[in-house]
mmCIF file of the C-alpha atoms, coordinates in Angstrom:
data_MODEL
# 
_entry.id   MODEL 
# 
loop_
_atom_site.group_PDB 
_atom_site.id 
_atom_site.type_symbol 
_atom_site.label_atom_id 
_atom_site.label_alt_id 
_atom_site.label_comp_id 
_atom_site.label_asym_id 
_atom_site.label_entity_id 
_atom_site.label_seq_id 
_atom_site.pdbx_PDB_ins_code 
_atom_site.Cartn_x 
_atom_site.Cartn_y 
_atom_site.Cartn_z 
_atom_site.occupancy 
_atom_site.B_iso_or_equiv 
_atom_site.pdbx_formal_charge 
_atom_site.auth_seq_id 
_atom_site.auth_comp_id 
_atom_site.auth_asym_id 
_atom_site.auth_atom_id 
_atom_site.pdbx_PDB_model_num 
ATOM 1   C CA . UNK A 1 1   ? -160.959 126.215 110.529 1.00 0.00 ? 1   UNK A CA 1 
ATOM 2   C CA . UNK A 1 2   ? -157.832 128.254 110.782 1.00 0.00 ? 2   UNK A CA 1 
ATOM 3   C CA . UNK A 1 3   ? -155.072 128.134 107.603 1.00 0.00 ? 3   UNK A CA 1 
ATOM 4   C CA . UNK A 1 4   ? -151.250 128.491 109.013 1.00 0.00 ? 4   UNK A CA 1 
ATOM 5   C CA . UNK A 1 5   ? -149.314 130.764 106.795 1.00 0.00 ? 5   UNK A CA 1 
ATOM 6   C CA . UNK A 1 6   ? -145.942 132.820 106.657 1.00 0.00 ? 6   UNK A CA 1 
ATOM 7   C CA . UNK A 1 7   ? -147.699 135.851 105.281 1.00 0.00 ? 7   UNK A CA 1 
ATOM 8   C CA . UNK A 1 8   ? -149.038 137.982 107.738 1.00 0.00 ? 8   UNK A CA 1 
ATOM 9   C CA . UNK A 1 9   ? -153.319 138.669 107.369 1.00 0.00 ? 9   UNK A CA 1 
ATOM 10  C CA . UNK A 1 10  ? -154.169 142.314 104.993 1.00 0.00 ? 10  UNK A CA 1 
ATOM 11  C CA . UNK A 1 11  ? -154.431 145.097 106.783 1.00 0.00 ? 11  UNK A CA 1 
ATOM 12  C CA . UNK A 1 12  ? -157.477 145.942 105.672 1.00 0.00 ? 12  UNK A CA 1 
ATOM 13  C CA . UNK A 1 13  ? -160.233 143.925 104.357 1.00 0.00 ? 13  UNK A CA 1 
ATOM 14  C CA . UNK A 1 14  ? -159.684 143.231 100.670 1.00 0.00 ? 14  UNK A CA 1 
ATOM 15  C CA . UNK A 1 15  ? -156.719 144.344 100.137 1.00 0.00 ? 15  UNK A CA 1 
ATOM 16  C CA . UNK A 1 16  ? -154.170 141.764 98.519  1.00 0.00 ? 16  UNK A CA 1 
ATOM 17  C CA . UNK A 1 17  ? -151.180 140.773 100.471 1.00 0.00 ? 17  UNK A CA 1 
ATOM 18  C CA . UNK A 1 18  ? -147.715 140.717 98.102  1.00 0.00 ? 18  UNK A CA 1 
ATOM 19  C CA . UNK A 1 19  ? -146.368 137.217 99.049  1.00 0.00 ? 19  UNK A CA 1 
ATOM 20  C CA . UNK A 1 20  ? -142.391 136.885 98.567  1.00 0.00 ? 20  UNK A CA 1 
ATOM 21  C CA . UNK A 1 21  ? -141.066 134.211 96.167  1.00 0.00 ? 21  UNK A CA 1 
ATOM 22  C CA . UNK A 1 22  ? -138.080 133.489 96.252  1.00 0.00 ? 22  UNK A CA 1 
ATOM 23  C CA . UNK A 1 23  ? -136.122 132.661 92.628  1.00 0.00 ? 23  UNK A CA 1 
ATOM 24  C CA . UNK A 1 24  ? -135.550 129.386 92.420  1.00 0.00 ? 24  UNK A CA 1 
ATOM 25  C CA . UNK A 1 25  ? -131.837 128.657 90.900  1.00 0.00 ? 25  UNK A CA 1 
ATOM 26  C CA . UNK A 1 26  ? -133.430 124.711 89.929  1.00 0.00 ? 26  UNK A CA 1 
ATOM 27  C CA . UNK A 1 27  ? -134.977 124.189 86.751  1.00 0.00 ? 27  UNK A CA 1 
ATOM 28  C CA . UNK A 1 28  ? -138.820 123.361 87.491  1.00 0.00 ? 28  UNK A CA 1 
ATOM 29  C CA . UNK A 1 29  ? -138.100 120.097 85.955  1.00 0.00 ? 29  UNK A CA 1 
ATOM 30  C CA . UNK A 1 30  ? -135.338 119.189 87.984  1.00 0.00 ? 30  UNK A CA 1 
ATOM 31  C CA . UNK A 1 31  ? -137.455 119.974 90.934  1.00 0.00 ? 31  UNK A CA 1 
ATOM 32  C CA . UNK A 1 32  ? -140.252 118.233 89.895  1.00 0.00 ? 32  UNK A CA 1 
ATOM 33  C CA . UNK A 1 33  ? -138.252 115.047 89.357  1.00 0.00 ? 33  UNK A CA 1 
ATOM 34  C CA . UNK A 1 34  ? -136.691 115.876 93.076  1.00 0.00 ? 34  UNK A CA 1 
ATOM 35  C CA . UNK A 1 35  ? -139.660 115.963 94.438  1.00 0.00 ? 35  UNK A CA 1 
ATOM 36  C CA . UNK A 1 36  ? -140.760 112.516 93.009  1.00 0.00 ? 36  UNK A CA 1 
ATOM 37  C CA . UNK A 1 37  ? -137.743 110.394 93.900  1.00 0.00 ? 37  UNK A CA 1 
ATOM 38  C CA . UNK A 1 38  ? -137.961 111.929 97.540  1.00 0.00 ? 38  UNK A CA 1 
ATOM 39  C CA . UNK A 1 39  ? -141.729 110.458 97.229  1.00 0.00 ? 39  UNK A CA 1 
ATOM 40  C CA . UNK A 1 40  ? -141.085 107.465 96.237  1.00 0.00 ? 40  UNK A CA 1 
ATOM 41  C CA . UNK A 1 41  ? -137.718 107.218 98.448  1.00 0.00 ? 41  UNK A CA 1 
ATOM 42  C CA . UNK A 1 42  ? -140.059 107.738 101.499 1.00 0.00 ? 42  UNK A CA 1 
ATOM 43  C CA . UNK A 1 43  ? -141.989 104.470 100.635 1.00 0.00 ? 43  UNK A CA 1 
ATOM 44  C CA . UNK A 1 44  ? -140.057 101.337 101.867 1.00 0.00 ? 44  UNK A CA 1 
ATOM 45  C CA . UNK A 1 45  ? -141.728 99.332  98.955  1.00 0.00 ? 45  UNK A CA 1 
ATOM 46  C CA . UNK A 1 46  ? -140.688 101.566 96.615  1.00 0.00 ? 46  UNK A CA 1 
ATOM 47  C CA . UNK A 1 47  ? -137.335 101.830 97.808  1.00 0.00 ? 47  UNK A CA 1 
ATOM 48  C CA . UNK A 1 48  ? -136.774 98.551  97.004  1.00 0.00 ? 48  UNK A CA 1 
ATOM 49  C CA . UNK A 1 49  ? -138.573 98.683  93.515  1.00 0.00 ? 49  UNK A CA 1 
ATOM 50  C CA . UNK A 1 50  ? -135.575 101.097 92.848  1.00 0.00 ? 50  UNK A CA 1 
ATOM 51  C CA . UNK A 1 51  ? -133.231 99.166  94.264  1.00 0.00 ? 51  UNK A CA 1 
ATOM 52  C CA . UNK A 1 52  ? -133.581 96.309  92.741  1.00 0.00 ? 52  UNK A CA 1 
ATOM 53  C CA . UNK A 1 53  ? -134.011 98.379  89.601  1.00 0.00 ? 53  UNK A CA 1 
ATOM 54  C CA . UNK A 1 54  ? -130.797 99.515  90.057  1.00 0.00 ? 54  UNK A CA 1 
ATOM 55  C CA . UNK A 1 55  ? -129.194 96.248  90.457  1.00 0.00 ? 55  UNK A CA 1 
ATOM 56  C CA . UNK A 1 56  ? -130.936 95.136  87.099  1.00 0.00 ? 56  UNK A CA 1 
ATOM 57  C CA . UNK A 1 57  ? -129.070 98.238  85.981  1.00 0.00 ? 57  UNK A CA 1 
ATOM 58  C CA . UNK A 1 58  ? -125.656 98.216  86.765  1.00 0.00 ? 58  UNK A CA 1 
ATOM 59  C CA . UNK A 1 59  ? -125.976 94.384  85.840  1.00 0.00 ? 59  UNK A CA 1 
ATOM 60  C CA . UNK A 1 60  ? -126.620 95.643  82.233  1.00 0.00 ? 60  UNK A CA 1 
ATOM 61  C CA . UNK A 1 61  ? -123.744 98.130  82.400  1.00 0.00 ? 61  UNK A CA 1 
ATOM 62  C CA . UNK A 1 62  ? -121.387 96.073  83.227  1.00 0.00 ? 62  UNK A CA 1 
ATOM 63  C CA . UNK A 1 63  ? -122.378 92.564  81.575  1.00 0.00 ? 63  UNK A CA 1 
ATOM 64  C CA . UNK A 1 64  ? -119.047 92.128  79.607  1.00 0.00 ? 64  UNK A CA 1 
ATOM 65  C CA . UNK A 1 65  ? -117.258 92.736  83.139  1.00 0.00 ? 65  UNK A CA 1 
ATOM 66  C CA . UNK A 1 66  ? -119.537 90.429  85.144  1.00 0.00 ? 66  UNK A CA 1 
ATOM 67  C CA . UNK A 1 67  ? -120.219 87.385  82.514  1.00 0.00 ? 67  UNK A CA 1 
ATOM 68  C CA . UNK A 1 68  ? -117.518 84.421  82.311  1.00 0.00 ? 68  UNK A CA 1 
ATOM 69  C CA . UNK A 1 69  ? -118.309 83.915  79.100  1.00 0.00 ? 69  UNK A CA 1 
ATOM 70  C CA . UNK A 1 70  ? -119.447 84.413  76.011  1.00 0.00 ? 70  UNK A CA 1 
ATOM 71  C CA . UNK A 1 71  ? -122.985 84.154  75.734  1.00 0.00 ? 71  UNK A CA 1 
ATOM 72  C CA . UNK A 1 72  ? -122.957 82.706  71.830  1.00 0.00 ? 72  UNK A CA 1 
ATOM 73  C CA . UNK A 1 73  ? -119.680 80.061  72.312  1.00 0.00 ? 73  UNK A CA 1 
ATOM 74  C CA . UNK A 1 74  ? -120.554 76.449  72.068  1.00 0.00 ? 74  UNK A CA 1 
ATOM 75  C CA . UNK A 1 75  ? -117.259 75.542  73.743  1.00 0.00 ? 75  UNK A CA 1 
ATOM 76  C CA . UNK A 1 76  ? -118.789 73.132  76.503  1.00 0.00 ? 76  UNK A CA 1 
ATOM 77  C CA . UNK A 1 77  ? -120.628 70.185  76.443  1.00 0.00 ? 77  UNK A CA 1 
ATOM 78  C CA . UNK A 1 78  ? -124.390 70.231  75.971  1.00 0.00 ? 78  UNK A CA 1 
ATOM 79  C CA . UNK A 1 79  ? -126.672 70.087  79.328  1.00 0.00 ? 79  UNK A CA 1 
ATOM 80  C CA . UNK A 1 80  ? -124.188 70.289  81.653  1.00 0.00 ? 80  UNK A CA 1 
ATOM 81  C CA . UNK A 1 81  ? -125.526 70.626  84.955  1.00 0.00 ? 81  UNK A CA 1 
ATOM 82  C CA . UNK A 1 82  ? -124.378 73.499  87.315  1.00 0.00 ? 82  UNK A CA 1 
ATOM 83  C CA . UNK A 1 83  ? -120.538 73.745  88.551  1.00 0.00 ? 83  UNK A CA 1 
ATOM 84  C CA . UNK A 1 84  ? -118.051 75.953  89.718  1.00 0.00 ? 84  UNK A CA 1 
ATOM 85  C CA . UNK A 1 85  ? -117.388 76.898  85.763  1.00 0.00 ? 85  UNK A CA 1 
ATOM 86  C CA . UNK A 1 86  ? -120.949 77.118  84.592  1.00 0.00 ? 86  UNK A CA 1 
ATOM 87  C CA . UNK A 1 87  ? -122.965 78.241  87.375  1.00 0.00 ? 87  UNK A CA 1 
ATOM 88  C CA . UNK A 1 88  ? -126.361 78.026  85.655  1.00 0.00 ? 88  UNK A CA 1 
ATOM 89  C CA . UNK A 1 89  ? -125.324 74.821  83.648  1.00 0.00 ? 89  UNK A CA 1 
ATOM 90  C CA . UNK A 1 90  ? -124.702 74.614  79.690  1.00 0.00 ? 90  UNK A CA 1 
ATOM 91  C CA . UNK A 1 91  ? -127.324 74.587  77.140  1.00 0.00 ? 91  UNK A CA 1 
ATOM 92  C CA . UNK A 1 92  ? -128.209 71.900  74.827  1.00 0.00 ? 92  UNK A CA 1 
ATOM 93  C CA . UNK A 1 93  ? -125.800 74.122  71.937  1.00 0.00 ? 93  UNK A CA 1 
ATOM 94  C CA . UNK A 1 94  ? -123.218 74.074  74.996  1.00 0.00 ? 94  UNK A CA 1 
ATOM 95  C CA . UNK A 1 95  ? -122.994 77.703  75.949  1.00 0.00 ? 95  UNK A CA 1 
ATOM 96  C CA . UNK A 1 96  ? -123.010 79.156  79.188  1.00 0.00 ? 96  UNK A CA 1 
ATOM 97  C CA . UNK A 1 97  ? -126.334 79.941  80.342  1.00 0.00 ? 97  UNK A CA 1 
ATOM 98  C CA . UNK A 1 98  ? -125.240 82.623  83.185  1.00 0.00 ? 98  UNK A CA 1 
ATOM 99  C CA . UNK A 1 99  ? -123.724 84.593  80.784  1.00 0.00 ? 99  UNK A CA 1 
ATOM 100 C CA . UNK A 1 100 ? -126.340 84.569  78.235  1.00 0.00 ? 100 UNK A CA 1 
ATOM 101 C CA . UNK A 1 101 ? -128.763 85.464  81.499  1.00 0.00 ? 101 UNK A CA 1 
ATOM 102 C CA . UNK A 1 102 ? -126.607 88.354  82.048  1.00 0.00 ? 102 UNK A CA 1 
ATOM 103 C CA . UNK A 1 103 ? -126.084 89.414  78.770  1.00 0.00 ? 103 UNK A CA 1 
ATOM 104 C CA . UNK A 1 104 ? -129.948 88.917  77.708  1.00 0.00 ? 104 UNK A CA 1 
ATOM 105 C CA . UNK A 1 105 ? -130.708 91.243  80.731  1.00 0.00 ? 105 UNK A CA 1 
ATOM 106 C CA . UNK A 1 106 ? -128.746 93.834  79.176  1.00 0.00 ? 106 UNK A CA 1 
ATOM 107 C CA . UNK A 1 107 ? -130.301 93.606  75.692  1.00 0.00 ? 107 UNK A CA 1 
ATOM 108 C CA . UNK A 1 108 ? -134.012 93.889  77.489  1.00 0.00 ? 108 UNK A CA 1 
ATOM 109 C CA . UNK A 1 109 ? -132.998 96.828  79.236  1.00 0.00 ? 109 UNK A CA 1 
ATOM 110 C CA . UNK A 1 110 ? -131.974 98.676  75.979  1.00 0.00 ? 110 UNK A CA 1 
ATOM 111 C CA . UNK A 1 111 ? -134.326 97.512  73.840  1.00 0.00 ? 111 UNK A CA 1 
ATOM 112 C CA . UNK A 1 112 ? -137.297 98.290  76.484  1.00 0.00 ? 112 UNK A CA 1 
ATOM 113 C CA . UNK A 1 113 ? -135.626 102.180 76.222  1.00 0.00 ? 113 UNK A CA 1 
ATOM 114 C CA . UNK A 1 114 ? -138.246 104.982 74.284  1.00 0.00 ? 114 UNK A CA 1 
ATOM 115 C CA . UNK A 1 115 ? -135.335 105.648 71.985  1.00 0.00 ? 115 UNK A CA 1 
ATOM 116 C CA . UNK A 1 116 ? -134.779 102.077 70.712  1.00 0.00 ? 116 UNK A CA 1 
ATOM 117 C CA . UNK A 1 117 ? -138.657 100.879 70.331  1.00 0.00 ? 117 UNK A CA 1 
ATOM 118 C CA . UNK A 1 118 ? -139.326 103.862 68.701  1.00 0.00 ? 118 UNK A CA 1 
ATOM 119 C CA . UNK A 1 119 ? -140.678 102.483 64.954  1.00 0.00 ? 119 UNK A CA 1 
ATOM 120 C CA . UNK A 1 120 ? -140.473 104.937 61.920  1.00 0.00 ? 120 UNK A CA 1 
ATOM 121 C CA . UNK A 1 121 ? -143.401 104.677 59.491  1.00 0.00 ? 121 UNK A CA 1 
ATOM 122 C CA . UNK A 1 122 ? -143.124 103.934 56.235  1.00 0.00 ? 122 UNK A CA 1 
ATOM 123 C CA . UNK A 1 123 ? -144.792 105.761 53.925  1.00 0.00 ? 123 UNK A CA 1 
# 
């Protein structure tokens, strides 16, 4: 069994060898995350966990931008099916039920965040 390394053998029997290590400039978190998206990147299954991730994302973002309408106004009528003005249909209330999709997808990202389920304790 042979090991491959850049540092030539000791000299001598026993004696240490001084490797060289190089500074790095990168926090070791920042590498560490590096080092786990290029992992995960490298898996084509994976890749599209993150993409689709993404998507669910940016669809958050920009949910005032992307929805038609307002997800709470009852201005059409109830259980409309789906048209070129409601894609999804209406609900029984009459609201659009794309934009409350989109805008419901936005709320479950946030609320699914550390920082907003985090719970204080009474005492």
């Amino acid at each position: 069994m042979t090991i491959i390394t850049a540092v030539p053998p000791p000299e001598a029997p026993g004696v240490a060898v001084e490797v060289p290590i190089r500074p790095s400039r990168v926090p070791g978190p920042l590498l560490f995350v590096g080092r786990a998206v290029r992992t995960l990147w490298s898996n084509g299954k994976a890749r599209i966990g993150i993409v689709i991730l993404g998507l669910i994302a940016l669809i958050a973002i920009f949910a005032p931008l992307i929805a038609p309408h307002s997800p709470t106004a009852t201005t059409f009528p109830p259980y409309l099916n789906p048209t070129g003005r409601n894609w999804f249909g209406t609900t029984g209330n009459g609201q659009d039920v794309f934009s409350q999709l989109v805008y419901a997808r936005g709320c479950r990202c946030w609320s699914a965040s550390p920082r907003a389920s985090s719970r204080r304790s009474s005492p």
